[in-house]
N, C-alpha and C positions, 0 to 999 in steps of 0.2 A: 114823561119818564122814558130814557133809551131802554128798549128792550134788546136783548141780545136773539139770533138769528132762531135759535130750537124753540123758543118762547113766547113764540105769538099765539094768538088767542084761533080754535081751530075753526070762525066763520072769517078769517082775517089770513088766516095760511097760504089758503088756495089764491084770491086775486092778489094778494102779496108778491108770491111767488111767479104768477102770468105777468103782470107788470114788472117785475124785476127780470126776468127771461126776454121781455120785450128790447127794455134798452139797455141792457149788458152785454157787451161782447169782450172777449178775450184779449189781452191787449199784445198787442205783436208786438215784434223782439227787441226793434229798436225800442218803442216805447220804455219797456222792462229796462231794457242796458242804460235808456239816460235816466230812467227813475233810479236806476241802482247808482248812476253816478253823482246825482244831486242831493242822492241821499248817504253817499260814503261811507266808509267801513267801520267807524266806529261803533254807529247805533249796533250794527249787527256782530260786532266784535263782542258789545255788552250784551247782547241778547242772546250767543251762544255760551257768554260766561254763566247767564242767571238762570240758561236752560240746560247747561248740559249736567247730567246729575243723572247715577248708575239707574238702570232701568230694571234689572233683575229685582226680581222680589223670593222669598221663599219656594214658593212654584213652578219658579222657571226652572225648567230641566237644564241640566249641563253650565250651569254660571256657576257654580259652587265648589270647592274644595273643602271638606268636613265645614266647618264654621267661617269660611274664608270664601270674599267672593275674589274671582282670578279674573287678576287684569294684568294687561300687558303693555308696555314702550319699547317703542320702537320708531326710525324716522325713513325717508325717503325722498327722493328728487323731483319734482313734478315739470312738463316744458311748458313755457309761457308764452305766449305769440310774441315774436320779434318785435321790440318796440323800443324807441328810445329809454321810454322809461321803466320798460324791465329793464334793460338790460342794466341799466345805471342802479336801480333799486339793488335786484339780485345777483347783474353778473354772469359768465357765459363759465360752463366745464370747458377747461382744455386739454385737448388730444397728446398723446406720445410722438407726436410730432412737431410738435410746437405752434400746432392751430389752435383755432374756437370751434366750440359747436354750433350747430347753426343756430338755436332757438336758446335763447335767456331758460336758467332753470331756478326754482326757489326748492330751496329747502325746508320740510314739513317735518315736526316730530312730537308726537302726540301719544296721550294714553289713552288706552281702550280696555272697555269688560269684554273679555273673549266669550262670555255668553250668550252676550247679543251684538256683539260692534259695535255699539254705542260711542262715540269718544265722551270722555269726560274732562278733556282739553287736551289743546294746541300751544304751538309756540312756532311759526313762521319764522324764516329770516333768510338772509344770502346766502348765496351759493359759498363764500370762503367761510364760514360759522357753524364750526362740528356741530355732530350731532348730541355729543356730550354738551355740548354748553349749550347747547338750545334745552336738553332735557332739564336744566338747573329751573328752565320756565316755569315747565307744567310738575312739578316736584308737589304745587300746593294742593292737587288735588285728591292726591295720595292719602290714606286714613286709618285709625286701628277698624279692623276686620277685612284688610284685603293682602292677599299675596300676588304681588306681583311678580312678571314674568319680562328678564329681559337678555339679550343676546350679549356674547362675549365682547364686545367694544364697549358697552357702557360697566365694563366689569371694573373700572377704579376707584381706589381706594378712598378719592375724595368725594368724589359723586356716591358711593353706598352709602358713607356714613351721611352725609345730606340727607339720603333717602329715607335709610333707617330712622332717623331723626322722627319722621313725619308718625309713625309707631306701626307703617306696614311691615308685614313678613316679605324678604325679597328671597327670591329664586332668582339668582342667572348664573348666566355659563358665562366659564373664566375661558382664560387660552390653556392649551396642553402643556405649554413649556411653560407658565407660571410657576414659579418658586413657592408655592406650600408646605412650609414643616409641619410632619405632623405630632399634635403635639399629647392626642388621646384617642385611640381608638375605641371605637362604639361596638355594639354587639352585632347591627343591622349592617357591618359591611363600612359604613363610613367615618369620618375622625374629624376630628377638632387640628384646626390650623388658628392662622392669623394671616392678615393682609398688612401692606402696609405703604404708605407714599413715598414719594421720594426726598419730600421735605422735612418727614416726620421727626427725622434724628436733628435738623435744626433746629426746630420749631418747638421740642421735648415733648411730643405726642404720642401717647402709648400705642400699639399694634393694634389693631381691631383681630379681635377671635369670634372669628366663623367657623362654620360646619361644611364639610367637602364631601360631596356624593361622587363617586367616581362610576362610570357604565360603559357597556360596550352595546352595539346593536348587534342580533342576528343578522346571519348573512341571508340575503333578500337579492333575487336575482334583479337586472336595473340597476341599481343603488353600488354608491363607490364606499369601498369599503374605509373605515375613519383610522389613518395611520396612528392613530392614539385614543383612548380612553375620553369619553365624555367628560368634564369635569363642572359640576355645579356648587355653585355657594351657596348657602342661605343661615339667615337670622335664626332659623328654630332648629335651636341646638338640642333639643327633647326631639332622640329616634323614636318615643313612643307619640309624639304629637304629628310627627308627620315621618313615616319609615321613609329608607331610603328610595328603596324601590316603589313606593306612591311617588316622591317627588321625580323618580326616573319620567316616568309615563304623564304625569304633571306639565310636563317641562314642553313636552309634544305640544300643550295648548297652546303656546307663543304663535302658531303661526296663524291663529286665528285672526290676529290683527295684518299679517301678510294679506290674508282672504279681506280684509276690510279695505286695504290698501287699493285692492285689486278692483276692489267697487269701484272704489273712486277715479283711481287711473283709467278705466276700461272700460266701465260702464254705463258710469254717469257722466263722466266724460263724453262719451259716444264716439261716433267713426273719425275726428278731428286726430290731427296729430298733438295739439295740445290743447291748453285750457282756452276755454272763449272768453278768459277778458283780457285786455288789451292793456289796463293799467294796473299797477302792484295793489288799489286799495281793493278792487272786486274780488282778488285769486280769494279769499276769506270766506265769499258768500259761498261757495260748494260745500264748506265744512255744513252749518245751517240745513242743507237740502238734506245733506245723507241723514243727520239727525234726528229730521223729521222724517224719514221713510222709514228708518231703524226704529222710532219707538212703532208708528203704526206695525211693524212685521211683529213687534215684541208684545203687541195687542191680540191682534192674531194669533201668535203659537199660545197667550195664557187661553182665549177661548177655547182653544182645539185643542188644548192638552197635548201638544206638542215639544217638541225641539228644536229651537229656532232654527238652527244649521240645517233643516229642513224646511224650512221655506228659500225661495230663489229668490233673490235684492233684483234678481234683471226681471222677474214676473211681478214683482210689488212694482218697481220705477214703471213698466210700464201702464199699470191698472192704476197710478195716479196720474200718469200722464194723460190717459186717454179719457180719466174723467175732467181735467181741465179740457183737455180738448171739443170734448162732446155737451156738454155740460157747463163749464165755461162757469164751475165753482172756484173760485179762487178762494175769496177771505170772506161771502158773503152766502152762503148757499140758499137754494129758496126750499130745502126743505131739512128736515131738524137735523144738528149735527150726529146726535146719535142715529138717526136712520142712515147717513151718510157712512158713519165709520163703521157701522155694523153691516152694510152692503160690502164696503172696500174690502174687511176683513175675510168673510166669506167669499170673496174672489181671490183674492191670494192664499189662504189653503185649500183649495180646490184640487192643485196637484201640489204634491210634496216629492221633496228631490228624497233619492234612497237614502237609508244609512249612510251616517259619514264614515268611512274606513278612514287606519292607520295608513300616511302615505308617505312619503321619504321625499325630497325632489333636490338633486344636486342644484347646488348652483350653477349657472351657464353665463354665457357672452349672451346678452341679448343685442349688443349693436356691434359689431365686430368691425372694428378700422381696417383698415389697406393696410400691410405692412409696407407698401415701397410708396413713395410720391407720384404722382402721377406726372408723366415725364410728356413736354409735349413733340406732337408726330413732326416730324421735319417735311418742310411744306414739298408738296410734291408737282413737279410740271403735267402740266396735262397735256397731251398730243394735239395738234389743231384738227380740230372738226373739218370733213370734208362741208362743200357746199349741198345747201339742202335742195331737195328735188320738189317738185310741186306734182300731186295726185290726187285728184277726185277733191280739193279743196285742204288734204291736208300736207304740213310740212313732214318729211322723212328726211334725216342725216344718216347718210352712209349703204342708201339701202336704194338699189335701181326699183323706177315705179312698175307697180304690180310686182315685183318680186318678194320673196315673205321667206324670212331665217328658215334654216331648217331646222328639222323640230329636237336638234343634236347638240344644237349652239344657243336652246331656249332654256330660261330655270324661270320656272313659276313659284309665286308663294303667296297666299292667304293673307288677309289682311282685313279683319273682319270680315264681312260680307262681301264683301268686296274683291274678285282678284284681277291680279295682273300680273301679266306675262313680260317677263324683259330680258330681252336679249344679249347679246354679246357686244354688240353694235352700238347698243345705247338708246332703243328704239323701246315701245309697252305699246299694252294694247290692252285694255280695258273690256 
């Protein structure tokens, strides 16, 4: 009978575990990349479907809205290493100049519980494939007891009702110039409108009536001031079930999935300019990794009676890295899983990051183009060299032997450790 690794008998643990430390070693990277390629994305496509599932429970601080767990959608760009077949898969963004970028980009949009970052699904696809019709993907994971949270681009009228369908509560922000009549004013500030397609009057579709929270932020020195009024929609048309001013400060949760983003772009990623795999079926496996680091954190913060936004994703990534490294546990430990997870757990709340403060962050250019083409230099004649002189073994142009620039006609400059001195002449000197 197969025994599983925590369950061996305890005169059978100890030489178990020396004989498996003897001839296990860790498998380096190429090995990893062609396992992952002989074994392709489906398996692990089906195994982040039948794993990903909300991680908060009752006790987790901060996942909860009265009875509502808060989750968010939202999508993003990710670069992929230059390769034939990204580029043909996904496709290159093109510039205000009528170039490519340099690196192939795939399009990611996924829902997440803003209590822990968990995703609870994905939908991939190219670079030309909004991010509205990727979100029509992950729709099915959506379910009665959650209110979602999503930004004003997915605010249409055909994508809500899709949403609403699933019987979550949604919260998202519309645009400022959107046409809302209002059509009932509430006690708590907000009113009853309707939304509506553009198809609807063809198709004899009635209006969807929603609830419109409108806000403004204090002024906060930093922070640019919002030339109009915050404007949210949401399914729960009962001010006493969710006031407006809850769903104001609500709304602030959304960016917890930015912060999830931010893992994965930046951290898990590592120092690379993009993703390390080289074909469109691997970009998949990274989802999997965060997964599994995100419930170990969300095991963690339940033992220490925490909140998870206080533990660091870059101090977990690293205290599992370093036990594969050291240790060289992958999928087989030589000692019980539970002594494993309950060691790892206690290394990552060790140090907790502060309170999370209220924080605001404009949007910026993170990659800022050239406005002008780059024009090229018109080729320029060079002077002819005089003839070189011969001294102590080495050549000099321009410069009688033993004689040395004066120190008027000299510019020196640094260069790592390194310096050298160059003249006017066209002469160094090391």
């Amino acid at each position: 009978m197969r025994r599983s690794p925590g369950c061996w008998p305890a005169g059978l643990a100890g030489p178990w575990a020396r004989r498996w430390q003897q001839w296990f070693g860790v498998p380096s990277t190429p090995a990893i990349a062609k396992a992952r390629a002989r074994l392709g994305a489906e398996p692990l496509r089906r195994l982040f479907a039948e794993v990903a599932r909300p991680l908060a429970t009752p006790a987790t601080r901060g996942a909860w809205y009265r009875n509502w767990r808060v989750c968010s959608i939202d999508g993003a760009c990710l670069d992929v290493p230059d390769t034939a077949a990204n580029a043909a898969a996904f496709g290159r963004p093109a510039t205000h100049r009528g170039e490519q970028a340099a690196f192939p980009q795939v399009r990611l949009v996924g829902v997440a519980e803003c209590g822990t970052h968990a995703l609870l699904g994905a939908a991939m696809g190219p670079l030309a494939r909004g991010e509205t019709t990727l979100a029509r993907e992950v729709l099915g994971v959506l379910g009665e007891g959650m209110v979602v949270l999503a930004d004003r681009q997915f605010a249409a009228a055909w994508l809500w009702r899709q949403a609403a369908a699933t019987g979550a509560q949604l919260v998202w922000r519309t645009k400022t110039n959107a046409v809302l009549p209002v059509l009932e004013a509430l006690p708590d500030g907000s009113y009853l409108s309707q939304i509506t397609a553009a198809t609807d009057r063809r198709h004899g579709v009635r209006p969807t009536v929603v609830r419109v929270v409108e806000y403004t932020l204090g002024k906060d020195r930093g922070r640019q001031q919002q030339p109009g009024p915050y404007r949210l929609l949401t399914t729960v048309l009962d001010p006493i079930q969710a006031p407006a001013a809850e769903l104001a400060a609500l709304y602030h949760q959304r960016w917890e999935f930015e912060t999830a983003l931010d893992e994965l772009k930046t951290h898990q990623r590592g120092p690379g300019v993009v993703l390390r795999s080289r074909s469109p079926e691997g970009v998949a496996h990274m989802l999997g990794v965060h997964l599994a680091i995100r419930r170990l954190m969300h095991q963690a913060a339940l033992d220490a009676d925490v909140d998870p936004d206080r533990l660091s994703f870059v101090r977990s990534l690293r205290v599992v890295r370093r036990q594969v490294a050291t240790t060289g546990q992958v999928a087989i430990p030589p000692e019980p899983t539970v002594r494993t997870l309950a060691r790892l757990t206690a290394e990552i709340v060790e140090r907790l990051l502060p309170e999370r403060r209220l924080r605001a962050v404009p949007r910026v250019v993170k990659r800022k183009m050239r406005e002008l083409r780059r024009q090229a230099r018109p080729p320029q004649a060079l002077a002819p060299a005089d003839p070189p002189t011969r001294r102590g073994g080495r050549h000099r142009r321009g410069v009688q032997a033993g004689a040395r620039p004066p120190a008027t006609e000299r510019r020196s400059s640094c260069q790592g450790s390194m310096r050298v001195e160059v003249s006017d002449q066209g002469s160094s000197r090391f």
